[in-house]
C-alpha positions as CSV (number, residue, x, y, z in Angstrom):
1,X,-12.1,7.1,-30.8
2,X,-10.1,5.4,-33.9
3,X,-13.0,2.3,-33.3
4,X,-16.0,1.2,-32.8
5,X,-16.0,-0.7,-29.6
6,X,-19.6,-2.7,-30.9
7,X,-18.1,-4.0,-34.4
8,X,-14.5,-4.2,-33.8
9,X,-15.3,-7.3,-31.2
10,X,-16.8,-9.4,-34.2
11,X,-13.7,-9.9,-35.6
12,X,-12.6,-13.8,-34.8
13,X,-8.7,-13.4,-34.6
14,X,-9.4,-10.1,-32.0
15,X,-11.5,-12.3,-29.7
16,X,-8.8,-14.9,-29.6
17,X,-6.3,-13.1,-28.7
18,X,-8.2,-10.8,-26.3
19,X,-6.8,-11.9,-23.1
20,X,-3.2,-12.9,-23.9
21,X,-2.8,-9.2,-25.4
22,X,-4.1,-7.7,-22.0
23,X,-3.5,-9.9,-19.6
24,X,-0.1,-12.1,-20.0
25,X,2.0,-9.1,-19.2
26,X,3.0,-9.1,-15.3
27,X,1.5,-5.7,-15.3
28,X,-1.8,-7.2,-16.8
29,X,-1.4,-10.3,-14.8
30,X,-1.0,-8.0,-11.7
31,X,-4.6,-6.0,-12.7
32,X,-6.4,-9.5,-13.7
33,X,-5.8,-10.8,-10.3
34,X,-6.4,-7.6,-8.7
35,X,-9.8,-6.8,-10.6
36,X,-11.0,-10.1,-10.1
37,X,-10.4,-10.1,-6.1
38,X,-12.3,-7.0,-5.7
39,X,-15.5,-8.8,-7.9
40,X,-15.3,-11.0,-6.0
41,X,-15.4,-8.9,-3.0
42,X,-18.7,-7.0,-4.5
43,X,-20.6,-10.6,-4.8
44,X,-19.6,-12.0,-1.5
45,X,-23.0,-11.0,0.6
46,X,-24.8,-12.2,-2.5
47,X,-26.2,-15.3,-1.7
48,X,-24.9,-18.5,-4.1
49,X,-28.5,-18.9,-5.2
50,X,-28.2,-15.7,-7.1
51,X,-28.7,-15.6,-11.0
52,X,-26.3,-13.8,-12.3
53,X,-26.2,-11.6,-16.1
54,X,-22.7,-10.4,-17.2
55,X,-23.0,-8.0,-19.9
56,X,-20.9,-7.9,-21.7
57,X,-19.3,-11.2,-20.8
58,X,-16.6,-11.1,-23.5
59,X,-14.2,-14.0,-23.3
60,X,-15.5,-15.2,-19.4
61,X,-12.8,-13.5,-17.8
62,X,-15.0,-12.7,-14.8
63,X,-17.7,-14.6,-14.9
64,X,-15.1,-17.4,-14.4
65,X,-14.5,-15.7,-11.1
66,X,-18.6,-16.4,-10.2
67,X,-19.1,-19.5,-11.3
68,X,-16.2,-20.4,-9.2
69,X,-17.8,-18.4,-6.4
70,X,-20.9,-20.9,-7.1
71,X,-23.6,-18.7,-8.7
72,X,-25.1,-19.2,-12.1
73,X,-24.3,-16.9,-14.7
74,X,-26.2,-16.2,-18.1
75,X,-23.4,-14.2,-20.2
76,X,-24.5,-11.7,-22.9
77,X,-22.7,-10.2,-25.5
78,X,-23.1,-8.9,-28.8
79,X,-20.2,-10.3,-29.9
80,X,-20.4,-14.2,-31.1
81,X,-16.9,-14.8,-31.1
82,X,-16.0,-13.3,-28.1
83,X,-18.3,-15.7,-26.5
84,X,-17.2,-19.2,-28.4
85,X,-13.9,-18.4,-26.9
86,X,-16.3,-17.7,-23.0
87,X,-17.6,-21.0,-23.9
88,X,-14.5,-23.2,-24.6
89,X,-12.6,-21.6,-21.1
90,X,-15.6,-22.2,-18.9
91,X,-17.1,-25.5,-20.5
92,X,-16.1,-27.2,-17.2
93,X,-19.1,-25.6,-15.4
94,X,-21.4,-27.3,-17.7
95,X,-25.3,-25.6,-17.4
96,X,-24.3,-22.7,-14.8
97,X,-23.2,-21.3,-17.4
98,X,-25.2,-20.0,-20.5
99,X,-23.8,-17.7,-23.5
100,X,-26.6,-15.9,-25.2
101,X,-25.8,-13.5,-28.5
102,X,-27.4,-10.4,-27.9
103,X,-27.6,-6.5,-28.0
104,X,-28.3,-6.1,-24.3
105,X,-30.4,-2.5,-25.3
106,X,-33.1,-5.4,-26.9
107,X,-32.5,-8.2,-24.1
108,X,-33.0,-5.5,-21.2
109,X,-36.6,-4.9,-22.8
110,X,-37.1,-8.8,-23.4
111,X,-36.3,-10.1,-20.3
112,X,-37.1,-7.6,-17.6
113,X,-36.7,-8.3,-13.9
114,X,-35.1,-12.2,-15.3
115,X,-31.8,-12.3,-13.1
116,X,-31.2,-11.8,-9.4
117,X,-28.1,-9.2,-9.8
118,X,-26.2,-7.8,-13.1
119,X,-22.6,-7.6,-13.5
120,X,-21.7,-4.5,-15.8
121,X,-18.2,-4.5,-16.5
122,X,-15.5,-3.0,-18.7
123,X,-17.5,-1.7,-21.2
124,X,-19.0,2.0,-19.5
125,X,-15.6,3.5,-20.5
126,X,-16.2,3.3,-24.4
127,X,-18.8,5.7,-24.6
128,X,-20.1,9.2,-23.7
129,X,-22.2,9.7,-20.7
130,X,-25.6,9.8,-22.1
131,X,-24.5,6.4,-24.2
132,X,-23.5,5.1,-20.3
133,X,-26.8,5.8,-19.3
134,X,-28.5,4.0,-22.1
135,X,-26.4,1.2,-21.7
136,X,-26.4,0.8,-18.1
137,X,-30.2,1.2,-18.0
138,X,-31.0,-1.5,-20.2
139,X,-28.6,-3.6,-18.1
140,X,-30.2,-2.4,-14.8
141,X,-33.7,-3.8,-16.3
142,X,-32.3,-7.1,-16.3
143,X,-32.1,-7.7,-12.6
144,X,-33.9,-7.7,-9.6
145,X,-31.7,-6.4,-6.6
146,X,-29.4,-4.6,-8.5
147,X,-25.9,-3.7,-10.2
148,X,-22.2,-4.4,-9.5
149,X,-20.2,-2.2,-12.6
150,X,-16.8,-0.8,-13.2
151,X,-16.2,2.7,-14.6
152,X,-13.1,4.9,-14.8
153,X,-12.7,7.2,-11.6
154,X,-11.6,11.1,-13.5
155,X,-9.8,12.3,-10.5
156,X,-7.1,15.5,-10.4
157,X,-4.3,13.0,-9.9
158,X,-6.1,10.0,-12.3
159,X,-6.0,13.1,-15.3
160,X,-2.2,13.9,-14.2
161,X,-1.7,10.3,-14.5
162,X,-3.4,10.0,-17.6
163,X,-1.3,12.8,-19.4
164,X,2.1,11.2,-18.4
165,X,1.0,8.2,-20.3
166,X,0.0,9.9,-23.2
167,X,3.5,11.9,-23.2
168,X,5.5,8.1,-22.6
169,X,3.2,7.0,-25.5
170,X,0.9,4.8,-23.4
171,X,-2.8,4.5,-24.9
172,X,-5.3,5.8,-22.5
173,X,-6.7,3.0,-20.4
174,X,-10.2,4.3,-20.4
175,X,-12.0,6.7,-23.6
176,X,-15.1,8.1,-21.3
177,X,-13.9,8.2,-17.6
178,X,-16.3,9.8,-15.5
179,X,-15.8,12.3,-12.1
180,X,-18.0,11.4,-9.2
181,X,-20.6,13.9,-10.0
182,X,-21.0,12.4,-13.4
183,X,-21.4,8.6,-11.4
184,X,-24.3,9.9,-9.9
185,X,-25.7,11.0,-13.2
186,X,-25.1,7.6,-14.3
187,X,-26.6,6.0,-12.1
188,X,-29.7,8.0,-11.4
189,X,-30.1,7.9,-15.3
190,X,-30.0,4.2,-14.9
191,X,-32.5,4.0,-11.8
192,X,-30.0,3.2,-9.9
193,X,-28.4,4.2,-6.4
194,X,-24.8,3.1,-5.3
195,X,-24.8,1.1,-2.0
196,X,-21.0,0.5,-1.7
197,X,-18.0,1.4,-3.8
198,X,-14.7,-0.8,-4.0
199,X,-11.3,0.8,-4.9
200,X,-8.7,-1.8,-6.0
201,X,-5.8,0.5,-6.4
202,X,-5.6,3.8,-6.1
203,X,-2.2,4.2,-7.0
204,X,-2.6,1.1,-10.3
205,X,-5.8,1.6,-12.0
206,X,-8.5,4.5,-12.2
207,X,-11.1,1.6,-11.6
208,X,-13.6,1.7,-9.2
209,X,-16.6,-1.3,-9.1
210,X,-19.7,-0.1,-7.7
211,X,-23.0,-1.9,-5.9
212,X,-26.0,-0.1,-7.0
213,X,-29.2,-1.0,-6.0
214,X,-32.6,0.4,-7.6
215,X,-34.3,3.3,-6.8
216,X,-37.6,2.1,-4.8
């Protein structure tokens, strides 16, 4: 990695232009909607009651897609100018939704067992697997009934496809994906067992969004 995925996020001018660089494109148009349907898809047999923690929430991009849904949603990032920008685009939902500055590897100790479910997204993918682990066991100490989270699927035909981009001069969508094997090393690490797994496209993305509950 050329950056640091913690510090580069600070930066003011990179958090406003966060989504327009990624998602204004009709290919990124294409994977916004079709990331967002599948979330939503994971948090439909939640009930609307639920308290919700996204971590990170970056700019809203998602948790837009629960508030809409009806939940409440406490987003957490360690980045304060990813969420001013989170704050301006979902100011229409008034108190459902709060923004809260915070290195979630301090919050998860802080506010144990706080939130009904935990939405980790977007973020596993910058880090090595025993850094995954940390980070998605801080975030699992946040909620009661569990985890919905996206990682990077490392598949025979996801690495072909990864290689063709790098020879077109494509950047690699994902730093750390993991193989299946590796998930369940994740998520055991985590105290955590997956429940259901969503694939949006096999063919688009290497993304997969799994439910993980914990490990009675």
């Amino acid at each position: 990695m050329d950056w640091n995925p913690i510090t580069h996020y600070q930066d003011v001018a990179i958090a406003e232009r966060y989504d327009r660089e990624r998602f204004s494109s009709w290919t990124g148009k294409a994977f916004d909607a079709l990331e967002k349907t599948y979330i939503a898809r994971a948090f439909a047999r939640f009930p609307r009651t639920s308290r919700i923690v996204d971590v990170p929430c970056g700019t809203g991009r998602i948790a837009e897609v629960l508030l809409d849904m009806g939940f409440q949603v406490e987003g957490v990032d360690i980045s304060q100018p990813m969420l001013y920008v989170a704050q301006r685009k979902l100011a229409r939902f008034g108190d459902r939704f709060k923004p809260v500055v915070a290195d979630v590897r301090d919050y998860g100790r802080s506010m144990q067992k706080q939130f009904d479910i935990a939405l980790c997204a977007r973020v596993l993918m910058h880090f090595p697997l025993a850094e995954q682990i940390e980070f998605l066991r801080s975030v699992a100490m946040l909620a009661r009934k569990g985890v919905v989270l996206t990682q990077s699927l490392s598949t025979p035909y996801h690495r072909s496809r990864r290689r063709l981009k790098r020879v077109i001069g494509n950047p690699p969508s994902a730093t750390y994906p993991i193989t299946n094997a590796e998930l369940g090393t994740l998520l055991e690490g985590a105290g955590l067992r997956e429940s259901r797994r969503l694939r949006p496209s096999r063919l688009v993305t290497e993304e997969i969004i799994v439910v993980a509950e914990p490990i009675a």
